[in-house]
Backbone as CSV, one residue per row, in Angstrom:
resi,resn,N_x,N_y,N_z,CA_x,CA_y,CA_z,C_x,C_y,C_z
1,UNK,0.790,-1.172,0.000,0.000,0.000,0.000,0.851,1.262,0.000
2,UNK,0.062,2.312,0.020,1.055,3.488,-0.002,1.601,4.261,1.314
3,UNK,2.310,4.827,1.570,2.717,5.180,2.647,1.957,6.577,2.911
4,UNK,1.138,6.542,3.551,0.430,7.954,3.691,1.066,9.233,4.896
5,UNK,1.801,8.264,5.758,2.689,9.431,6.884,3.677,8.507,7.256
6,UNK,4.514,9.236,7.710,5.849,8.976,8.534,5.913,9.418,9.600
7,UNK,6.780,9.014,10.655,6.737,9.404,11.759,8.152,9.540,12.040
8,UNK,8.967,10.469,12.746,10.263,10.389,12.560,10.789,9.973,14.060
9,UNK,10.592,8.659,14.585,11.058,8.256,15.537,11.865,7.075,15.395
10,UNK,12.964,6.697,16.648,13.355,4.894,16.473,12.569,4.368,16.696
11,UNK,12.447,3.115,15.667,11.337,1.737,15.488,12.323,0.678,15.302
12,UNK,12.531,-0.019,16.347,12.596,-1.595,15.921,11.715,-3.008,15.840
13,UNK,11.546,-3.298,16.612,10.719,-4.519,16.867,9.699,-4.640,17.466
14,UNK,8.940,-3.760,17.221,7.170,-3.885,17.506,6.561,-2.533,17.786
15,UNK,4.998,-2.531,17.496,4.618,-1.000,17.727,2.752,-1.567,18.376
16,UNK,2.405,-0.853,19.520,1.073,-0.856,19.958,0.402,0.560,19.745
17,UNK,-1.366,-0.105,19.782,-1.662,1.067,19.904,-2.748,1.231,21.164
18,UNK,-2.910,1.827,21.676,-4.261,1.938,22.974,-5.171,2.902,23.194
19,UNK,-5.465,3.339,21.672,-6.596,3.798,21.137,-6.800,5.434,21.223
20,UNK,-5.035,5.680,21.848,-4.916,7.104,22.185,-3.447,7.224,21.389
21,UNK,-2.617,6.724,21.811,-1.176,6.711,21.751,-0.311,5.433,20.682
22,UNK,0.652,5.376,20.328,1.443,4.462,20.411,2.776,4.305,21.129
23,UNK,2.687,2.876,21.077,3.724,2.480,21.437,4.946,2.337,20.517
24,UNK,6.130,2.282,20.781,7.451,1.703,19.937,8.777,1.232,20.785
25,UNK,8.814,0.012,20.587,10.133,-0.555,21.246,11.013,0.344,19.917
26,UNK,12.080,0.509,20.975,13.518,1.454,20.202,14.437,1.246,21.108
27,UNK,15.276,-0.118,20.744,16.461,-0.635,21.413,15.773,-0.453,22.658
28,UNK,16.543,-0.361,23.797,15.953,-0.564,25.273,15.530,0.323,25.854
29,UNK,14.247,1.009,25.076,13.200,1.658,26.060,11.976,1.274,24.851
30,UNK,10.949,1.715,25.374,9.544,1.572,24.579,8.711,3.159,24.880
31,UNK,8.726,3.656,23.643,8.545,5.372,23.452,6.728,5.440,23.619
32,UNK,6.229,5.941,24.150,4.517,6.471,24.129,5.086,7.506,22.919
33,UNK,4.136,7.810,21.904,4.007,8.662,20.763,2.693,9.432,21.025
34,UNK,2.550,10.102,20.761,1.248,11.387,19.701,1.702,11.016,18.902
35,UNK,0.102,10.300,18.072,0.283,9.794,16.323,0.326,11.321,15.887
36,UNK,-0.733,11.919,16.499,-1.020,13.156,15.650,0.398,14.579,15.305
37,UNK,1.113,14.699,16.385,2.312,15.316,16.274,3.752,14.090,16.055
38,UNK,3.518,13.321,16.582,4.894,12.402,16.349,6.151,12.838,17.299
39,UNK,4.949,13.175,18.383,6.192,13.922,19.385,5.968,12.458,20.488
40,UNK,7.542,12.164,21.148,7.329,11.103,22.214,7.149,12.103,23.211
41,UNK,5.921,11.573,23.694,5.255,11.731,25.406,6.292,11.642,26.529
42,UNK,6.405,10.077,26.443,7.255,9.400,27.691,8.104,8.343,26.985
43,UNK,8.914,8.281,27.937,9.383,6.909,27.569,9.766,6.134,28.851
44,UNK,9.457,4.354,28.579,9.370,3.407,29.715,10.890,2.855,29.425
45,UNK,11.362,2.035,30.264,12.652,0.420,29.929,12.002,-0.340,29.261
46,UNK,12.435,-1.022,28.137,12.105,-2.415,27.819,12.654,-3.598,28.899
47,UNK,11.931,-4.793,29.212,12.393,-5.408,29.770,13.508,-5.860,29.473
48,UNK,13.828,-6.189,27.650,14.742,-6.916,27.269,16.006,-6.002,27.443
49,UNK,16.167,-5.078,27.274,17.298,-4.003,27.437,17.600,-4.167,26.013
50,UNK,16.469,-4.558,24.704,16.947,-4.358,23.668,16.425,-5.872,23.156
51,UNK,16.380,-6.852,23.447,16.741,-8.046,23.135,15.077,-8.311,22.754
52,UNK,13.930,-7.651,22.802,12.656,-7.651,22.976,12.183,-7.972,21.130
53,UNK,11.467,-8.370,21.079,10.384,-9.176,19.669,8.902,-8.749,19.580
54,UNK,8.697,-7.925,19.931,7.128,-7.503,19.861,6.383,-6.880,20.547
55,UNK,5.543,-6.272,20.595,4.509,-5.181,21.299,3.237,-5.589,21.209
56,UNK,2.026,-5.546,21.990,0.751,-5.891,21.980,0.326,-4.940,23.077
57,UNK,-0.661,-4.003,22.608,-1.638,-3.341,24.025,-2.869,-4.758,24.127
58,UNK,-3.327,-4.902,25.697,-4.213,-5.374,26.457,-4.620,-5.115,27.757
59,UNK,-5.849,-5.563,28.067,-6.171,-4.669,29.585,-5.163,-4.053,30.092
60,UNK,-4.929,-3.017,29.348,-4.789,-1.146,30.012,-3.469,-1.816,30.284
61,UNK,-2.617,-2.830,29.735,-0.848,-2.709,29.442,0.089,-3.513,28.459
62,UNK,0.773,-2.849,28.421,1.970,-4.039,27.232,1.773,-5.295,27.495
63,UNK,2.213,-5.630,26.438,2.936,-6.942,26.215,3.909,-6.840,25.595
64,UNK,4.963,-7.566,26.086,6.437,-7.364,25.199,7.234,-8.530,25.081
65,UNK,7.420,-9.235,23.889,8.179,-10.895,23.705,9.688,-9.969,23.740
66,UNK,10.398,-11.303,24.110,11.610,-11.448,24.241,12.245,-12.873,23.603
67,UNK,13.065,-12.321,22.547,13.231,-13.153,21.394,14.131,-14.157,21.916
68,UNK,15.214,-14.024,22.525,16.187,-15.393,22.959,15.948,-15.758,24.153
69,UNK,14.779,-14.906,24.853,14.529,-15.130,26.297,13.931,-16.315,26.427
70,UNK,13.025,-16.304,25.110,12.092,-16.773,24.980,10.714,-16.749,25.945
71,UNK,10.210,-15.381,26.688,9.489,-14.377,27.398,8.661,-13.646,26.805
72,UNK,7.840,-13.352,27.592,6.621,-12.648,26.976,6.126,-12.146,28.395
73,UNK,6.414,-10.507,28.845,5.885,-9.748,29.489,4.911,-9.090,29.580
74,UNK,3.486,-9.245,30.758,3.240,-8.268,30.685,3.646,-6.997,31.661
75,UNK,3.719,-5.466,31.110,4.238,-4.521,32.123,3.356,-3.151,32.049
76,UNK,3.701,-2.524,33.140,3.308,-1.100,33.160,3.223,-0.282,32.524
77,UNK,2.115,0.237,31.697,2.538,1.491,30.712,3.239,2.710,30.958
78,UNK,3.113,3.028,32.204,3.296,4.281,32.878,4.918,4.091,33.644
79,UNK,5.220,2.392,34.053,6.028,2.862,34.818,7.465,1.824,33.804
80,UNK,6.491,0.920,33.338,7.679,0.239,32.736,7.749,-1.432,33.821
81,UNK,7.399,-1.270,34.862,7.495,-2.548,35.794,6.515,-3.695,35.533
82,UNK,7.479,-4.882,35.406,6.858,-6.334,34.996,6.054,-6.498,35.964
83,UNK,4.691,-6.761,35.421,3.241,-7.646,36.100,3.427,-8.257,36.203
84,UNK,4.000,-9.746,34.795,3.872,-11.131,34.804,4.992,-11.772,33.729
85,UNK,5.326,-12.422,33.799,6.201,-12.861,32.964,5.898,-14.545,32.979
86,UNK,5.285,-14.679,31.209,4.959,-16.057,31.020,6.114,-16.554,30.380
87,UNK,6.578,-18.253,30.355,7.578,-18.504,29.472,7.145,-19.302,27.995
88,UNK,8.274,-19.655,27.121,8.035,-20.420,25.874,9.119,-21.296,25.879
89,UNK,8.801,-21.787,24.946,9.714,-22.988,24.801,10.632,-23.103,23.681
90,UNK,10.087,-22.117,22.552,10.722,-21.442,21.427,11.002,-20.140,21.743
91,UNK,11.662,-19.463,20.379,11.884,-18.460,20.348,10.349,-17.313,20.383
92,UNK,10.568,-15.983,20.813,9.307,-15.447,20.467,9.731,-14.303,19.842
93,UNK,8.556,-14.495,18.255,9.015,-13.627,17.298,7.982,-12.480,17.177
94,UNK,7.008,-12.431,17.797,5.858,-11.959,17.826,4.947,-11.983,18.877
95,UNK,4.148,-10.940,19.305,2.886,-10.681,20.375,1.972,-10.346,19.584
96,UNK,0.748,-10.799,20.052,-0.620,-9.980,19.510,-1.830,-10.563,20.415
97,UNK,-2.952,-9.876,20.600,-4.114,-10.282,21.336,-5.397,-9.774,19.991
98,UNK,-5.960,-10.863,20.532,-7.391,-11.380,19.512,-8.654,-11.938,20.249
99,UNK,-9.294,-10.442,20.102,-10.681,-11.288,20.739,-10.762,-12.341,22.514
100,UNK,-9.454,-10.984,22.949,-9.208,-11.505,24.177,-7.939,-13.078,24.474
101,UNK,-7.882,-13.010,23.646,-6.831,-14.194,23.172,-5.255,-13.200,23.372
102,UNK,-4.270,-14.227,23.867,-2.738,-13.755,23.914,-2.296,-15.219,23.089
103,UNK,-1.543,-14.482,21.355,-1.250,-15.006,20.739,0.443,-14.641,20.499
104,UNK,1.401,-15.818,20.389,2.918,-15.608,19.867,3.142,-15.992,18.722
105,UNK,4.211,-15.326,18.122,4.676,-16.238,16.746,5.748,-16.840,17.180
106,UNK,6.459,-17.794,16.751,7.813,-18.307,17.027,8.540,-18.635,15.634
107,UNK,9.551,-19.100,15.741,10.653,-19.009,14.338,12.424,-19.419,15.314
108,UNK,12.417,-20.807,15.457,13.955,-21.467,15.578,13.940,-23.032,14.550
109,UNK,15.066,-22.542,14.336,15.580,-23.433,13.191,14.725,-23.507,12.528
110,UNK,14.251,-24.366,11.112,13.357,-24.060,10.418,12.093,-24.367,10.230
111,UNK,11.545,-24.251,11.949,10.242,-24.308,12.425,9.818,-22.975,12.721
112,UNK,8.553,-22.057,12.392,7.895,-21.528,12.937,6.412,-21.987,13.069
113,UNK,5.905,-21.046,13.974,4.332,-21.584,14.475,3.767,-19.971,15.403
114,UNK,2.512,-20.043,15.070,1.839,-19.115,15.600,1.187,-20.098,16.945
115,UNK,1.244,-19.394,18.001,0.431,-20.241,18.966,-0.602,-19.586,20.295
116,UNK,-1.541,-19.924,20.612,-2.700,-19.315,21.418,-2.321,-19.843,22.766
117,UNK,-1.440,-18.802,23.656,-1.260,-19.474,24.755,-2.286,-18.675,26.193
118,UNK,-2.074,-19.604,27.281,-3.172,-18.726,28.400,-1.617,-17.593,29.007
119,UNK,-2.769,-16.354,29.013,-1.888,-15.468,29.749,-1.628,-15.540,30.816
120,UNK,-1.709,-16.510,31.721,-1.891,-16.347,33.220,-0.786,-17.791,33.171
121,UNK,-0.079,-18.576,32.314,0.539,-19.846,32.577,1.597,-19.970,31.636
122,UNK,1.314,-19.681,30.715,1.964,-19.835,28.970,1.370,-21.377,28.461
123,UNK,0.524,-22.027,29.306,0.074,-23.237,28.606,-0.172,-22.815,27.066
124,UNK,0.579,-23.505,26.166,-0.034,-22.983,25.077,-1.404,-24.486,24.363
125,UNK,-2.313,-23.457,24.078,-3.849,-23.890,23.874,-3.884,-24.552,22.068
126,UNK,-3.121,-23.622,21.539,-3.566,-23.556,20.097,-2.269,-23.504,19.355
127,UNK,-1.721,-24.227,18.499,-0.670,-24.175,17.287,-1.305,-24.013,16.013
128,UNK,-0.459,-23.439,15.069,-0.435,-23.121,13.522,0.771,-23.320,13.177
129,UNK,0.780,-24.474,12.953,2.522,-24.545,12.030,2.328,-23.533,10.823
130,UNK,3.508,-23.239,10.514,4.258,-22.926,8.977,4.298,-23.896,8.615
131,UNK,3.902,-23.697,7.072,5.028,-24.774,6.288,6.161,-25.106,6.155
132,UNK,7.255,-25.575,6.129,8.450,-25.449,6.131,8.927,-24.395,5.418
133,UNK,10.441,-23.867,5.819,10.542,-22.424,5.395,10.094,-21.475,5.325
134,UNK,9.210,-21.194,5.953,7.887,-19.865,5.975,8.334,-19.497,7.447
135,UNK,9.128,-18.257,7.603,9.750,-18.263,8.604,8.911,-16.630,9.440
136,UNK,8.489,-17.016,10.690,7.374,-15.632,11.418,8.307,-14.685,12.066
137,UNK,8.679,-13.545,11.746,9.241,-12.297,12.333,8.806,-11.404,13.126
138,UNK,7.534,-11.123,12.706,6.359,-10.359,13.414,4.983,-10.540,13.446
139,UNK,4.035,-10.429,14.186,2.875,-11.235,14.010,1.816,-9.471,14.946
140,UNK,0.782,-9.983,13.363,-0.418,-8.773,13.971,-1.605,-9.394,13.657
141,UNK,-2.781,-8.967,14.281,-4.046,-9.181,13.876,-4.625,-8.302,13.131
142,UNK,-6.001,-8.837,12.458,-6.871,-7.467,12.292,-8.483,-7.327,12.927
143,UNK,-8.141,-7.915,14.150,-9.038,-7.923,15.032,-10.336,-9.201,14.742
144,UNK,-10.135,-9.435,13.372,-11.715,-10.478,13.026,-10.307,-11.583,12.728
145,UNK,-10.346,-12.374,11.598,-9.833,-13.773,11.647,-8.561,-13.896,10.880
146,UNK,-7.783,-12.981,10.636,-6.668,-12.863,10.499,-5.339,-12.542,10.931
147,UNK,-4.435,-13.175,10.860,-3.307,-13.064,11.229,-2.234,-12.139,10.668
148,UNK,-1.529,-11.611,10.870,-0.212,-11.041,9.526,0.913,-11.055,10.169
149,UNK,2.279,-11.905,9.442,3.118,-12.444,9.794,3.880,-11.980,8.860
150,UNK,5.275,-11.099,9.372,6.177,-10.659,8.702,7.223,-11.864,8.527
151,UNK,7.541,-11.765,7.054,8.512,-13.055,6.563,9.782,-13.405,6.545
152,UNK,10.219,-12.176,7.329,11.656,-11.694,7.855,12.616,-11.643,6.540
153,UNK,13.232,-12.872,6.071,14.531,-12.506,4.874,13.774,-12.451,3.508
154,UNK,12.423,-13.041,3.531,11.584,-12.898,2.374,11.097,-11.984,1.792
155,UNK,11.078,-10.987,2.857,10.193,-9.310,2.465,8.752,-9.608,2.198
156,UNK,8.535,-10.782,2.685,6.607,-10.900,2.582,5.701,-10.613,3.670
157,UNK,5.077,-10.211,3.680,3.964,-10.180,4.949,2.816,-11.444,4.620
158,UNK,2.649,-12.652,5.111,1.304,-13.359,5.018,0.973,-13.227,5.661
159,UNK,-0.702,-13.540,5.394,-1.900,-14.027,5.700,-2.652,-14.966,6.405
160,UNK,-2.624,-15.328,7.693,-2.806,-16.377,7.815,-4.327,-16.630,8.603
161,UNK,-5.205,-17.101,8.191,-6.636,-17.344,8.870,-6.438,-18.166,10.023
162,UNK,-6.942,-17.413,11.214,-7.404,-18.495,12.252,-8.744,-19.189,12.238
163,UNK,-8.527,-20.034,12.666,-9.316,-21.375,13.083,-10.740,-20.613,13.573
164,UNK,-11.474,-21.553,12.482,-12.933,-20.545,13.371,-13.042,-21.643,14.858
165,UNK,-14.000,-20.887,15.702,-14.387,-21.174,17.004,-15.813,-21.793,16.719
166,UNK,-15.759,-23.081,17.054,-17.377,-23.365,16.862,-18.385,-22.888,18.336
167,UNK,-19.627,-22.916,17.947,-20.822,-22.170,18.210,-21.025,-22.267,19.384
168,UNK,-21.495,-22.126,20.737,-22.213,-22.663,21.468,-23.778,-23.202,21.314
């Protein structure tokens, strides 16, 4: 698509939004923005001190993966201090929440998988393999039944449908 604005801040590895502000991990802090000026507000610590894989807003705070930690925080918007810290068993290449759902991507060796884990354990509930070589960098929703998964050395963004939920 076309690029309709820029914002002239550091962006590395993930961006939230919480329906006022964004977020942006930038090496080891995570910047609050005004979309509308592109001026940073505040800025928090990343947990990772840099080492961090993703951003997700949910009940009123971050989420932030940690790629070799293999971690997934949640923390303070305001202050930066860890709530909870769930673990994985892979790498985590990606955060996102869906319909109340806390979803990761992962990507070691030439396995990746999107997976639906509980926020309160890291039990993870739900897998989506890749196909082989289809490697997940970043992972977003669009709130209804899609996934979008950056392809890291590929320069692709896919598509990926979740699993419908049957009925009650």
């Amino acid at each position: 698509g076309k690029t309709l604005r820029s914002l002239a801040v550091a962006a590395h590895a993930g961006t939230a939004f919480d329906g006022q502000h964004l977020y942006q991990l930038a090496e080891d802090r995570i910047q609050k923005i005004d979309p509308k000026t592109g001026r940073v507000v505040a800025t928090i610590p990343a947990p990772g001190g840099g080492g961090d894989s993703g951003l997700a807003w949910a009940e009123g705070t971050l989420w932030v993966g940690q790629y070799r930690d293999r971690k997934i925080h949640q923390i303070d918007p305001q202050t930066g201090k860890i709530l909870r810290t769930i673990e994985s068993n892979r790498f985590v290449t990606g955060v996102t929440w869906l319909d109340g759902e806390l979803w990761h991507a992962t990507w070691e060796g030439d396995e990746s998988e999107l997976r639906r884990v509980d926020p309160r354990t890291g039990e993870v509930l739900e897998q989506l393999e890749m196909p082989p070589g289809v490697y997940v960098s970043g992972l977003e929703s669009n709130g209804g039944d899609q996934f979008f998964c950056g392809g890291a050395r590929s320069g692709k963004v896919r598509a990926v449908r979740r699993p419908r939920r049957g009925s009650a």
